[in-house]
N, C-alpha and C positions, 0 to 999 in steps of 0.2 A: 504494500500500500504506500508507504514512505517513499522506495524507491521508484513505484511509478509516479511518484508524485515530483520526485529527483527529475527525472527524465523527461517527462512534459514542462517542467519548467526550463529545464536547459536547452529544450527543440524549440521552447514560444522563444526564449532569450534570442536564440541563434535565429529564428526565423524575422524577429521584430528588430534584429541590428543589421539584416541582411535588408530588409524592408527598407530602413532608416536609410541604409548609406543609398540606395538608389535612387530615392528623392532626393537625400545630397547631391546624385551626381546629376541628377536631370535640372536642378535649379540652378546649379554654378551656371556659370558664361565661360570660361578660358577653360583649355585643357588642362592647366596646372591647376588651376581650382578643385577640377574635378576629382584631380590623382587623389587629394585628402580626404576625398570621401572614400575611396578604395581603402583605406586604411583598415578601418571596423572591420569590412568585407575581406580581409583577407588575412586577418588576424585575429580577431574574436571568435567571427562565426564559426570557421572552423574548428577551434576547438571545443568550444560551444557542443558543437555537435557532435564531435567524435567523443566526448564526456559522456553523454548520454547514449551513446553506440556503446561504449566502453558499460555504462551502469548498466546496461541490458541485454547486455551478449556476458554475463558472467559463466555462464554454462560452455560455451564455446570459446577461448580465449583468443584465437586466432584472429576474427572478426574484430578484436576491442584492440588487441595490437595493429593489425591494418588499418584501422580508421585512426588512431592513433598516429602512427608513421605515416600515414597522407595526411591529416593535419601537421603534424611538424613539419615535413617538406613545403607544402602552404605557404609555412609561416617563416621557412626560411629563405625559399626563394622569391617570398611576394615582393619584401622592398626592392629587390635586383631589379625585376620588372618593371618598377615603379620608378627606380632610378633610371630606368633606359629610355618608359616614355616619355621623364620631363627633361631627357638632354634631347630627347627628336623632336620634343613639344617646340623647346627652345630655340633648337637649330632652324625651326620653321618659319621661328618668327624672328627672328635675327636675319637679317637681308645681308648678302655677302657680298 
């Protein structure tokens, strides 16, 4: 009871901060604005959710360590990403 109660709140979190940053991104104007709403979305939510993948695959451990290890990948490569499209954002708007 507890833990389903764990896990529905960890999937509304993850779903309502995945919600959250796409209104951020649809409101900004500039693509660097935008990048800051990716943030939440690629560092919260997934852990978010592989949390409660994790509370409710305790019977199967395999499943709670993959969702686990594809949130940490997420969450390691998201700034890279981040960092790549605001040097293209930049280089776009910078006139040579």
């Amino acid at each position: 009871m507890l833990r389903d109660a764990a896990i529905d709140g960890l999937l509304i979190l993850g779903v309502v901060t995945v919600a959250l940053s796409c209104i951020g991104v649809l409101v900004m104007r500039t693509p660097l604005q935008r990048l800051h709403y990716l943030g939440p979305l690629s560092m919260v939510a997934p852990m978010l959710i592989a949390g409660a993948v994790a509370a409710g695959r305790n019977s199967y451990h395999g499943a709670a360590a993959k969702a686990i290890f594809i949130a940490l990948l997420i969450v390691a490569f998201a700034p890279v990403l981040s960092h790549q499209m605001a040097r293209m954002a930049d280089a776009r708007r910078e006139p040579s």
